[in-house]
C-alpha positions as CSV (number, residue, x, y, z in Angstrom):
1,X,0.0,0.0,0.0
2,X,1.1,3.7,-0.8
3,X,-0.1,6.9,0.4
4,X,0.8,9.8,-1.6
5,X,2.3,12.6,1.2
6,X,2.5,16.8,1.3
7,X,5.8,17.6,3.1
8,X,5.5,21.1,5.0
9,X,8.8,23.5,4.3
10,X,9.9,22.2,1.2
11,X,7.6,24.0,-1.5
12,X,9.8,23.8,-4.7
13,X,7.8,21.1,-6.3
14,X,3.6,21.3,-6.0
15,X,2.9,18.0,-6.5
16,X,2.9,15.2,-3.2
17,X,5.8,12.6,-2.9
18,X,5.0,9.0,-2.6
19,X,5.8,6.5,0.3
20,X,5.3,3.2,1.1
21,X,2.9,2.4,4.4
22,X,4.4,0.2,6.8
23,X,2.9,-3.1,6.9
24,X,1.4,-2.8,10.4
25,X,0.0,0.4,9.8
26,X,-2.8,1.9,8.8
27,X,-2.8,5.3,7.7
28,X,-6.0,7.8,6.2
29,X,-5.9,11.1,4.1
30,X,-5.7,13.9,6.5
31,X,-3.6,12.2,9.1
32,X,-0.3,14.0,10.0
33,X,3.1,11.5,9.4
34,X,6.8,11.6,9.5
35,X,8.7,11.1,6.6
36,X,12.3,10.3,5.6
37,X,13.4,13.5,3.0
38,X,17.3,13.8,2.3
39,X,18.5,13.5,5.1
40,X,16.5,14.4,7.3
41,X,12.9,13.8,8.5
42,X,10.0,16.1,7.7
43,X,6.6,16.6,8.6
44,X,4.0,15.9,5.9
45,X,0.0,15.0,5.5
46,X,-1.4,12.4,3.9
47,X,-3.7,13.2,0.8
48,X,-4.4,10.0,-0.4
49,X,-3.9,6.3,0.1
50,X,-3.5,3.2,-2.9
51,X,-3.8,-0.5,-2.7
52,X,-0.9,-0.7,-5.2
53,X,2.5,-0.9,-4.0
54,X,4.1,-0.9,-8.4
55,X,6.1,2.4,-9.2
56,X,9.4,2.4,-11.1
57,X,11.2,3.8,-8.5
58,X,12.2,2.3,-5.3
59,X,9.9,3.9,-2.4
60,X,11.0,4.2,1.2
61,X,8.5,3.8,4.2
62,X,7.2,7.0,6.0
63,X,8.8,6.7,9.6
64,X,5.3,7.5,11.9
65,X,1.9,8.9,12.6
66,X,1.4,11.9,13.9
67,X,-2.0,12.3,14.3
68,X,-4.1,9.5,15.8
69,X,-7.2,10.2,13.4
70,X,-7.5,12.7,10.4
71,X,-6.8,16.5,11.0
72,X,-8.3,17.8,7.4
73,X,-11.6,16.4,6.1
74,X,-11.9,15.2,2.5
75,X,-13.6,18.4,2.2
76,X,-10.8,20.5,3.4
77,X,-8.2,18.6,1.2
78,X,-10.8,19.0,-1.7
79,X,-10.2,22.5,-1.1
80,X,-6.8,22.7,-0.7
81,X,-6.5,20.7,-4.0
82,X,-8.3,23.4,-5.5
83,X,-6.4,26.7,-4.1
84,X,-3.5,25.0,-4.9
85,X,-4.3,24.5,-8.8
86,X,-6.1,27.9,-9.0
87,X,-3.4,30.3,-7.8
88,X,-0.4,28.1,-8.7
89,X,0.6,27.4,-5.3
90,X,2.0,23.9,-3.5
91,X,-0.1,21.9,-2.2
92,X,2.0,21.5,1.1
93,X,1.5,25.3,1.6
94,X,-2.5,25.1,0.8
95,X,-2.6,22.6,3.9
96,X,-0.6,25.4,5.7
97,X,-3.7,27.6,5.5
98,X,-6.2,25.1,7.2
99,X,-3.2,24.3,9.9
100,X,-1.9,27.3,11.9
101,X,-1.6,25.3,14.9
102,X,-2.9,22.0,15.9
103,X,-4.6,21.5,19.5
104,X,-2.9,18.8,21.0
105,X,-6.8,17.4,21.6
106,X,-8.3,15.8,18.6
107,X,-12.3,15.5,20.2
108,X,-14.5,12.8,18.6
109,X,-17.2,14.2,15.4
110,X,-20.7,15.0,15.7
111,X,-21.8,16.0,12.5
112,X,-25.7,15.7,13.4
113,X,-26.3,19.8,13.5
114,X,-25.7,22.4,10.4
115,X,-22.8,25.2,11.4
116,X,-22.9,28.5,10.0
117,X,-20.3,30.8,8.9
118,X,-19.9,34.7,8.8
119,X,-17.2,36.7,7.5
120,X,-16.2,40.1,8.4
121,X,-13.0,41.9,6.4
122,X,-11.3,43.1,10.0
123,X,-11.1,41.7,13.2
124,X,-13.3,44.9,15.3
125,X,-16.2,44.0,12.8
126,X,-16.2,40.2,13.8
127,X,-15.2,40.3,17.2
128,X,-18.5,42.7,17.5
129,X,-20.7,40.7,16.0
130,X,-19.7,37.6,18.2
131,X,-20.3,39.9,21.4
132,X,-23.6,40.4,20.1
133,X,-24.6,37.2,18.4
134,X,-24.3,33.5,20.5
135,X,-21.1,32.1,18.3
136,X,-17.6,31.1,18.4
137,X,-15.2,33.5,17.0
138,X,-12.0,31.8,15.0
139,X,-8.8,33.3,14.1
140,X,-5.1,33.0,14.2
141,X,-5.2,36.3,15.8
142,X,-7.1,34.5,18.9
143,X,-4.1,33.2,22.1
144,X,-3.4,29.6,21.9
145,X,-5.9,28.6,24.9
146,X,-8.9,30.4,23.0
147,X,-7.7,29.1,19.3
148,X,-7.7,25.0,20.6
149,X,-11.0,25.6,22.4
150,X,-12.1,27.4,19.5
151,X,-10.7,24.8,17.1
152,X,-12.6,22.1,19.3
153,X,-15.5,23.3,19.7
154,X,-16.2,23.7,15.4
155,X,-14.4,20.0,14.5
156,X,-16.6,18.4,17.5
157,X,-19.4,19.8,15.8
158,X,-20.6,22.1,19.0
159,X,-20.3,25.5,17.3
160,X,-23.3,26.3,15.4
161,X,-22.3,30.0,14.3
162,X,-18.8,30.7,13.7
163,X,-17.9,34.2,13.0
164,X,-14.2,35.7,11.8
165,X,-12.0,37.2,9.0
166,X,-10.7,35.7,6.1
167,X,-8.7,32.8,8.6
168,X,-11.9,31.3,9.5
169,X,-12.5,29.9,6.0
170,X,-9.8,27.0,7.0
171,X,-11.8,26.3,10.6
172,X,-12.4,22.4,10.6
173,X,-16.4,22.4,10.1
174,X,-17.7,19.4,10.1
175,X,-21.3,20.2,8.5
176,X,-21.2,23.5,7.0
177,X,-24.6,24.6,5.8
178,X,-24.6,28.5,5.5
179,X,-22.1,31.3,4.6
180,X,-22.6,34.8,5.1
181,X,-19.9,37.0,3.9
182,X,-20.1,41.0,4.2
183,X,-18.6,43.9,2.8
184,X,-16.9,41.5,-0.3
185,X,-14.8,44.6,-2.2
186,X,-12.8,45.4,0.7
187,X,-9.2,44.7,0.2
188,X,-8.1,43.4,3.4
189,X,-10.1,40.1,2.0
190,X,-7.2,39.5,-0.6
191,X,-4.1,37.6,1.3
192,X,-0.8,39.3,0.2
193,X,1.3,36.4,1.1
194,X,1.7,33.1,-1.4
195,X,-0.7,31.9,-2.5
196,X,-2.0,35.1,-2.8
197,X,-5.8,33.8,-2.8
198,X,-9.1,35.4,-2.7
199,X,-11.6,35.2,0.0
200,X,-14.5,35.4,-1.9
201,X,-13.8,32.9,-4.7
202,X,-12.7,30.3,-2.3
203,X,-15.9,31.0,-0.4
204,X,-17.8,29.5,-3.1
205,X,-15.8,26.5,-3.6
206,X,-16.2,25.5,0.1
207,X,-19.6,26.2,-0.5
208,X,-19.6,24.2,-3.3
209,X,-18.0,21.5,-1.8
210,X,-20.0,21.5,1.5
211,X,-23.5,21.9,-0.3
212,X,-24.0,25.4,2.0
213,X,-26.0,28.3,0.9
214,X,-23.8,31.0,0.2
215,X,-25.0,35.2,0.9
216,X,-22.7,38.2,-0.2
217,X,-23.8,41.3,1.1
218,X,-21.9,44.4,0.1
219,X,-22.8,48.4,-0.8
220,X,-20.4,48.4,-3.9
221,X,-19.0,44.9,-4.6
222,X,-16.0,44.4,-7.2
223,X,-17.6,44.2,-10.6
224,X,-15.9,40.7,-11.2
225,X,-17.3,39.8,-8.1
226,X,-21.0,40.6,-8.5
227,X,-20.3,38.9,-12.0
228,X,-19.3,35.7,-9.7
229,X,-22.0,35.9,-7.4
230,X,-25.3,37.5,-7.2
231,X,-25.0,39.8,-4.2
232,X,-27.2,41.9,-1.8
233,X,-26.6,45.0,-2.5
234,X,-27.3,47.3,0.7
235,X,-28.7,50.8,0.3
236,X,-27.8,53.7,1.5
237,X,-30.8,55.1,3.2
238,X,-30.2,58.1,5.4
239,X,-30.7,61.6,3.1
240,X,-27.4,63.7,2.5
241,X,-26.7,66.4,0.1
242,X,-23.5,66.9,-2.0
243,X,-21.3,69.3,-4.1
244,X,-18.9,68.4,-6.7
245,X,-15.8,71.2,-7.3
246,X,-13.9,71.3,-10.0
247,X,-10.0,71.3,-9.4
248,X,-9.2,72.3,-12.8
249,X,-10.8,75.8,-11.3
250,X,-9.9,76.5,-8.4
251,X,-6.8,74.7,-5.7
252,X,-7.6,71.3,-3.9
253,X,-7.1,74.0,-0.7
254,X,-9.4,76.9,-2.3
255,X,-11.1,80.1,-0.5
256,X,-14.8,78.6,-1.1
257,X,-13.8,75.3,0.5
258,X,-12.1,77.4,3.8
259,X,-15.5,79.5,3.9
260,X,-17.3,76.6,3.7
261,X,-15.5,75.2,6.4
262,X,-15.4,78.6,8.4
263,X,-19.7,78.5,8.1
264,X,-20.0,75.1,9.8
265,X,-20.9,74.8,12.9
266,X,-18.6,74.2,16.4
267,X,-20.7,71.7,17.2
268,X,-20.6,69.7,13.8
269,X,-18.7,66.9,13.0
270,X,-16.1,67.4,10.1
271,X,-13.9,65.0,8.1
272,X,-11.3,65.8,5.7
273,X,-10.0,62.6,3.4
274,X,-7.4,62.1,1.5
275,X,-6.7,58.6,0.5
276,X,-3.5,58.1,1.2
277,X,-1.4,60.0,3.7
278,X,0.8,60.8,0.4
279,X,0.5,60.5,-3.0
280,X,2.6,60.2,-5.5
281,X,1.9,63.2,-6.8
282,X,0.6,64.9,-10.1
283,X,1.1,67.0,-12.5
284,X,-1.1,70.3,-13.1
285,X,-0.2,72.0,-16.3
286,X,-0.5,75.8,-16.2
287,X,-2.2,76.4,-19.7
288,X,-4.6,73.6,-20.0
289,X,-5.2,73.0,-16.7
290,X,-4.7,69.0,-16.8
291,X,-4.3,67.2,-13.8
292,X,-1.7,63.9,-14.8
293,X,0.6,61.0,-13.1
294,X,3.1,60.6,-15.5
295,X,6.8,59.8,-15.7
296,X,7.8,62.7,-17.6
297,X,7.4,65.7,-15.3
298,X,9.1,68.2,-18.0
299,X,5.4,68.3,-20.5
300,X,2.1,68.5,-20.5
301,X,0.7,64.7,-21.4
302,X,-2.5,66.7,-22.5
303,X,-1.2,70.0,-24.6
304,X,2.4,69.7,-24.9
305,X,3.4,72.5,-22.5
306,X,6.2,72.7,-20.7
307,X,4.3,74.9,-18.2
308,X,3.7,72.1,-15.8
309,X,4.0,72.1,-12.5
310,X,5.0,69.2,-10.0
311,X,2.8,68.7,-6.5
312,X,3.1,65.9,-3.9
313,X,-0.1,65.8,-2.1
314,X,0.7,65.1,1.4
315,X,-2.0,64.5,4.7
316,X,0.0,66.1,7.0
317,X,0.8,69.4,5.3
318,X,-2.4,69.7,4.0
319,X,-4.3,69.0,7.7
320,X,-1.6,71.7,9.4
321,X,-2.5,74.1,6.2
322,X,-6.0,73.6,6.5
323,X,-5.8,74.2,10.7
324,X,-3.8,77.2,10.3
325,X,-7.0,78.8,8.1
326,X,-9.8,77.2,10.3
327,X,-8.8,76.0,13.8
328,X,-9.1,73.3,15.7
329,X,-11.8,70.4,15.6
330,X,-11.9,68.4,12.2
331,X,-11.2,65.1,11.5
332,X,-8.1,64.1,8.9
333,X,-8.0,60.7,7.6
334,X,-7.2,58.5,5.4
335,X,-8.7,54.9,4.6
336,X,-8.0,53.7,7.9
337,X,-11.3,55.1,8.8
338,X,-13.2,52.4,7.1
339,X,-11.8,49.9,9.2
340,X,-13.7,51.4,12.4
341,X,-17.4,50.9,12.8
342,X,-19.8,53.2,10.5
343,X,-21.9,53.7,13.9
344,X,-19.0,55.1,15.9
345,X,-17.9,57.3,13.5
346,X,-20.3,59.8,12.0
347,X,-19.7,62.7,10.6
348,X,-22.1,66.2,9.0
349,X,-19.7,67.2,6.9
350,X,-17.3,65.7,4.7
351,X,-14.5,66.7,2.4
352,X,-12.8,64.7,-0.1
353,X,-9.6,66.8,-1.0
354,X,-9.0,64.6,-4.0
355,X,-11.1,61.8,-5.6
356,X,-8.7,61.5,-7.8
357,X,-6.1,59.1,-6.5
358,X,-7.6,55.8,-8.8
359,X,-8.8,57.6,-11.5
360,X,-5.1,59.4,-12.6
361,X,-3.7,56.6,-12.4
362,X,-3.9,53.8,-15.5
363,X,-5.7,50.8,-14.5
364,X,-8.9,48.9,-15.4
365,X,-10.5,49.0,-11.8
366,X,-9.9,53.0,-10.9
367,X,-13.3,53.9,-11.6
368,X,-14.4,50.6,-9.1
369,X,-12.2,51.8,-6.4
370,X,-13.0,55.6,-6.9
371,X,-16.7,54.3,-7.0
372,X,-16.5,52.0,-3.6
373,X,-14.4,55.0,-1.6
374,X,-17.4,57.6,-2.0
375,X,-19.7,55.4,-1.2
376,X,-17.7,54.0,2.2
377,X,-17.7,57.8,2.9
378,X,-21.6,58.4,2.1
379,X,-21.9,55.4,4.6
380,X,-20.3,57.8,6.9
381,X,-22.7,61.0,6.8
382,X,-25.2,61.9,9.4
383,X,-28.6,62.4,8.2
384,X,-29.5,65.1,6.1
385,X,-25.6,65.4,6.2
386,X,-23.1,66.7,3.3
387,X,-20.0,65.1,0.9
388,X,-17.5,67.7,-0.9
389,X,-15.9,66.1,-3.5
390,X,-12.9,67.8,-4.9
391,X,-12.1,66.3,-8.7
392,X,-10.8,67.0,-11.7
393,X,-13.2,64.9,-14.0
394,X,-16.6,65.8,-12.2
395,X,-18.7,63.8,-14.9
396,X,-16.7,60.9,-15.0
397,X,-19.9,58.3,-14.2
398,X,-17.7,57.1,-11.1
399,X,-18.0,59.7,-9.2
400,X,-21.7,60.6,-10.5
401,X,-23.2,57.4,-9.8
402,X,-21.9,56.8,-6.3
403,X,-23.4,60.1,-5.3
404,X,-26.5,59.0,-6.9
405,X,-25.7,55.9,-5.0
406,X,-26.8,53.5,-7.9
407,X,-24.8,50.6,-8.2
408,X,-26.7,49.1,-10.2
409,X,-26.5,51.6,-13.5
410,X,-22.6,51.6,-12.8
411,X,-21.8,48.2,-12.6
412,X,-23.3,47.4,-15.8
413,X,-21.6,50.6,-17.5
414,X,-18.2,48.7,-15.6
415,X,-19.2,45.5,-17.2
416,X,-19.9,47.5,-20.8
417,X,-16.7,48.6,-20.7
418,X,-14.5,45.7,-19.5
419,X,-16.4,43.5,-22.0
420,X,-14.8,45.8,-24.7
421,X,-11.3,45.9,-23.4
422,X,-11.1,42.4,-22.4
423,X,-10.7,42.8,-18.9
424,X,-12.0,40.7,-15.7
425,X,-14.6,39.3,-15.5
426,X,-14.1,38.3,-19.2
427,X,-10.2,37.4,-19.0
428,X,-8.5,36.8,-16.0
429,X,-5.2,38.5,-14.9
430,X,-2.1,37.4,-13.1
431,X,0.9,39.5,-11.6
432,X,4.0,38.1,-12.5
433,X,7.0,39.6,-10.1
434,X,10.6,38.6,-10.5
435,X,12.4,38.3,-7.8
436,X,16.3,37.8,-8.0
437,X,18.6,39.5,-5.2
438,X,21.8,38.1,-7.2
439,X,20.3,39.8,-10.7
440,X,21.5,43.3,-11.5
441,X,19.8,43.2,-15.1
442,X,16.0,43.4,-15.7
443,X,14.2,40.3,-16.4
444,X,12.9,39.2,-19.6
445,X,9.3,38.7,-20.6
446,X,8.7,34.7,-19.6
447,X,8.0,32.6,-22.5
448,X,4.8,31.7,-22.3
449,X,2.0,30.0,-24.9
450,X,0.0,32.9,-27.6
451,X,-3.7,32.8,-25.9
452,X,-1.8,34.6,-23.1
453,X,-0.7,38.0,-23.5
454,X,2.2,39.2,-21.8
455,X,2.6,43.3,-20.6
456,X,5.3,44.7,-19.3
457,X,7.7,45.1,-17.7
458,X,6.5,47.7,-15.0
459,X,8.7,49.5,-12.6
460,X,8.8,48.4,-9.2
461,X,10.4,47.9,-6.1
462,X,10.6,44.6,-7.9
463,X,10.3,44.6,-11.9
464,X,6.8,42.9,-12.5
465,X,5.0,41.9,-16.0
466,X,0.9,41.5,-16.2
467,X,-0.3,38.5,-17.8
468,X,-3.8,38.4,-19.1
469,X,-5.5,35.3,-21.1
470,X,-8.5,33.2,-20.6
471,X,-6.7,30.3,-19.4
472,X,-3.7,31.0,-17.4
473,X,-3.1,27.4,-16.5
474,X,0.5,27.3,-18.5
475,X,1.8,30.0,-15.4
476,X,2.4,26.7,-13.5
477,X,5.6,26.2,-15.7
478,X,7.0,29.6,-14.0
479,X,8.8,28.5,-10.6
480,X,11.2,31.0,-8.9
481,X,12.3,33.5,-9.0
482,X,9.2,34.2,-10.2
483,X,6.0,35.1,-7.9
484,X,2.7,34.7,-9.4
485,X,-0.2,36.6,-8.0
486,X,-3.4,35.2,-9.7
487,X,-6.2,38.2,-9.6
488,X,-4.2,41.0,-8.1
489,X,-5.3,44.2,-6.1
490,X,-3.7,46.3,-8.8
491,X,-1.1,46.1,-11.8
């Protein structure tokens, strides 16, 4: 008998090794063993078991059981399988995921009641909604007493709700039934480690896999998201007014924003956003007034003048500036105010120095993410209270449509568009970084088959090219020092 083993720490090759099980033992997919690697001994999981002992190579024992019963359901493995195949990834390091630590209590199954599971992007949002929901809350963030019992409780089959981030995707359910996952465009739901994965698209496949029902429930979900998956789109509710300036007229710190700001009263609560603390700042061309990231700081990308003028836009200048004019009392931010509870943070007035940071800059998604920050800032607003947006392109339907808040009309303008330009949801797109300390030259495009095109390369801490096809499956060729990052958060 064989048993085909994922060895943890050694992820050059992405396929399982094989080994022989002992004669007096019996071993099942799932179970933790000890194998003989080199020369050494390494920790591996079983994925699956053979009757046939035949192979052309000579195949050495695995040393012991770890585990006295499985640790990862078929389910689980299923899963891992599939992670591993769709973002390139060994298969040792998709077991990795479901594995952060392993109680040293394995409790007997009860699989006789359905367990729910609700996802939150940030740990505030789901550590709130287990204090005020009966549930067990699961996490890697969670100290090792609290993880086990946690652990425990949802492979025994005890938990009924379980509520947590991204993490609690790999929690050992043993009857899964429901899924509820909320506020699916945010970004902290993409992992930035290998294998780079997803959240929401290996939601569905557990889903899949377990039978569950699955709910997404967003305000402004990623167009190739909705395309995915049918959400619920929430509605904004609460009245507000707006008013849209036009920074090709007037400075992103003008006299009718400080009056405005001057009028309102002590008592009122005021934010001023910018998006990032600094940007990497544009170009405003004297004579034509166009607003431009480019790499060429000396002309005008619009007109051709050389009457440009360079600005970094930075949070801290602009909040001591705007202080200086106004006094004391506003709010600066940037995003880091999404991650705290709409509820706790309301605000009557709110000014959006530049909407601009997505849109100047090339990508297919800018008018999603320009879309999705308004409207995380409308969620903001007090009744009957007010949004400033400050923009240079106050038509663009972005910006139009999330102050109309109508999702609806703007993802299928998105979708219009994308369709045209072959971008996701109709291709798919991977982020192809090479990483080589001991290189001095820039790498070359990788060879790869015609259906996928190839763009780059793109300047970086790391050079980077952008593959784009509808089937990126030959990308599994490409080992290191290249990093593949299948669907990433921008290119």
């Amino acid at each position: 008998m064989t048993c085909e083993v994922a060895i943890f720490g050694f992820t050059l090759r992405p396929i399982p090794y094989t080994y022989l099980v002992p004669d007096n033992l019996a071993v099942q997919p799932g179970q933790l063993v000890e194998v003989p690697f080199g020369r050494r001994k390494s920790r591996g999981m079983v994925i699956s078991t053979s009757s046939s002992s035949e192979s052309i190579f000579d195949l050495k024992p695995f040393t012991r059981i770890l585990s006295a019963q499985p640790i990862l359901s078929t389910i689980q493995l299923q899963l891992a399988r599939w992670i591993s195949q769709t973002y390139f990834s060994p298969l040792a390091e998709a077991i990795e995921l479901f594995l952060p630590r392993i109680p040293k209590v394995i409790p007997p199954v009860n699989s006789s009641q359905d367990q729910e599971l609700i996802l939150f992007p940030t740990i505030d949002q789901a550590t709130s909604a287990h204090n005020s929901y009966p549930s067990i809350i699961y996490g890697t963030h969670l100290p090792t007493q609290e993880f086990d019992h946690s652990w425990q409780q949802i492979y025994s089959g005890v938990a009924k709700a379980i509520v947590g981030t991204r993490s609690a995707l790999f929690a050992p359910f043993c009857n899964l039934k429901k899924i509820t996952i909320f506020q699916t465009e945010s970004d902290l739901y993409k992992d930035e480690r290998r294998p780079y994965y997803r959240t929401l698209a290996i939601t569905k496949q557990l889903a899949t896999l377990c039978g569950a029902e699955l709910k997404a429930i967003s305000y402004s979900p990623r167009i190739q998201d909705q395309y995915l998956i049918n959400h619920e789109i929430k509605k904004i509710t609460h009245p507000f007014s707006y008013q849209v300036t036009d920074l090709k007229k007037t400075p992103i710190i003008g006299s009718t924003l400080l009056d405005t700001l001057k009028k309102t009263p002590s008592s009122a609560r005021t934010l001023i956003f910018l998006n990032r603390k600094s940007d990497h700042g544009s170009l405003t061309c004297q004579t034509c007034k166009q607003v431009s990231y480019t790499n060429d700081p000396s002309l005008c990308p619009n007109c051709g003048s050389s009457q440009v003028k360079f600005k970094i836009i930075n949070l801290s200048t602009l909040s001591k500036k705007i202080t200086d004019q106004i006094g004391p009392g506003a709010t600066f931010s940037t995003q880091q105010i999404f991650f705290q509870p709409p509820e706790k943070n309301r605000f009557d007035t709110i000014v959006v120095l530049s909407s601009d940071t997505y849109l100047h800059h090339n990508s297919f998604n800018a008018g999603e993410k320009t879309f999705q920050m308004i409207t995380n800032l409308i969620r903001l607003l007090s009744p009957q209270g007010k949004i400033i947006i400050q923009t240079a392109f106050p038509q663009h339907p972005s910006i139009q449509l999330a102050l109309q808040t109508n999702y609806d009309d703007f993802y299928h303008h998105e979708l219009t568009a994308r369709r045209e330009a072959s971008y996701p949801p109709f291709t798919n797109l991977a982020k192809l970084t090479y990483r080589d300390p001991k290189s001095e030259q820039p790498p070359d495009p990788p060879r790869l088959p015609i259906n996928i095109e190839v763009l780059g390369p793109f300047d970086g801490k790391n050079p980077y090219f952008v593959a784009r096809g509808q089937d990126l499956k030959a990308l599994e060729s490409l080992t290191r020092p290249w990093v593949l990052d299948i669907d990433p958060l921008s290119i």
